[in-house]
C-alpha positions in Angstrom: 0.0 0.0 0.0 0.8 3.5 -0.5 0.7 6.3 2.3 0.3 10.3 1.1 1.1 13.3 3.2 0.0 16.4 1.2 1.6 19.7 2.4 2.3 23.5 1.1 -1.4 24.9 1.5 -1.9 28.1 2.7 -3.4 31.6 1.9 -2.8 33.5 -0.6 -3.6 36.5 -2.6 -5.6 36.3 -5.9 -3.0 36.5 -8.6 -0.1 34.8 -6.0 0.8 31.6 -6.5 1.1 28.4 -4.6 3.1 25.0 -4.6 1.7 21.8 -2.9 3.7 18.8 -2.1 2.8 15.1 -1.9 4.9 13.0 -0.5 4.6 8.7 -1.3 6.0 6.5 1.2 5.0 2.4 1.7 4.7 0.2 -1.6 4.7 1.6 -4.6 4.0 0.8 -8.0 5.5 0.9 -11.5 2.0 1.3 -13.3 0.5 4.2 -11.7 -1.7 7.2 -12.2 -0.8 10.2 -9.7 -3.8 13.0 -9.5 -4.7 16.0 -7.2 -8.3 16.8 -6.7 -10.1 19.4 -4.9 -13.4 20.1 -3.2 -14.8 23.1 -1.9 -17.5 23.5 0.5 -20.8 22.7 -0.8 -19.8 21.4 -3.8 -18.6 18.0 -5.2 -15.0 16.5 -5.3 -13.2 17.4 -8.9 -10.3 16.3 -10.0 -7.8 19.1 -11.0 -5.2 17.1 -12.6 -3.4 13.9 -13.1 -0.3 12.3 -14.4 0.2 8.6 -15.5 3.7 6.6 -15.4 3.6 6.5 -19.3 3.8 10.3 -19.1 0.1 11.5 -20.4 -1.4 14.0 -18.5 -4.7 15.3 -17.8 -5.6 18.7 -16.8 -9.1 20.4 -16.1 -10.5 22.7 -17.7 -11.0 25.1 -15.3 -7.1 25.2 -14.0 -5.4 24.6 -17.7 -2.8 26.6 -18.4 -2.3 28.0 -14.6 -1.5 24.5 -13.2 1.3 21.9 -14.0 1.5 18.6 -12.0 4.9 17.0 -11.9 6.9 15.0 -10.0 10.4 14.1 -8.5 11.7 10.7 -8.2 14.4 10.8 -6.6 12.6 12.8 -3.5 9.3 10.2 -4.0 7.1 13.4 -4.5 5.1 14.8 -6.6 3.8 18.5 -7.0 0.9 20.7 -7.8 2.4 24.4 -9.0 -0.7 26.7 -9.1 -0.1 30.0 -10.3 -2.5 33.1 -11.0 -4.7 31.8 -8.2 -8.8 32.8 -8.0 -10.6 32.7 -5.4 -12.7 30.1 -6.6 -9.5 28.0 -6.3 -10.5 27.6 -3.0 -10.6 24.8 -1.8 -8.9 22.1 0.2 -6.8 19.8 -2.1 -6.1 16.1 -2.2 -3.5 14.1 -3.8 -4.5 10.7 -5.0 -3.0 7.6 -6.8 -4.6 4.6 -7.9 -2.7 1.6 -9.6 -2.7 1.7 -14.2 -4.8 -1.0 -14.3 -7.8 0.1 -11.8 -10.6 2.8 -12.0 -10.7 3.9 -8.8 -8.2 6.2 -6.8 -7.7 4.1 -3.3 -5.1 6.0 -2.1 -5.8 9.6 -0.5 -3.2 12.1 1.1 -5.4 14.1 4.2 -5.8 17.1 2.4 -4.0 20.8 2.8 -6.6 23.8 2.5 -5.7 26.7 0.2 -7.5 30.0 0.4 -7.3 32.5 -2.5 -8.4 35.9 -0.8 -10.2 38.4 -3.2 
């Protein structure tokens, strides 16, 4: 199994930008798919982005072009940059991974809450 410890939320201005940090410890896999979601209060949980181990990337709509996901190797980490930050960015953010060959995302950092002020 997999353990992830998201971390590098905060608050920030509109326009600012923020980088979030998930760190993977436990088993690991070499067919994966890494995401980061996000839910906000009152609404439902979205995914924001994801990465798979053959290199394709996914990236919503909503955050294209401001976000990149990536990911270091060596450090067993992966990364959400977010730059020119809304307020409806807000929102407290999830990483995720689940294993190539399975739908579902089974493994869930705690969360870290970022707030874009106005």
């Amino acid at each position: 199994q997999v353990q992830l410890v998201e971390s590098g939320g905060g608050l920030v201005q509109a326009g600012g930008s923020l980088r979030l940090s998930c760190a993977a410890s436990g088993r690991t896999f070499t067919n994966y798919v890494m995401a980061w979601f996000r839910q906000a209060p009152g609404k439902e949980r979205e995914i924001v982005t994801a990465l798979s181990w053959n290199g394709n990337t996914y990236y919503a709509d909503s955050v294209k072009g401001r976000f990149t996901i990536s990911t270091d190797n060596s450090r067993n980490t992966m990364y959400l940059q977010m730059n020119s930050l809304k307020p409806e960015d807000t929102a407290v953010y999830y990483c995720a991974a689940r294993r190539g060959s399975m739908q579902n995302y089974d493994y869930w950092g705690q969360g870290t809450q970022v707030t874009v002020s106005s």
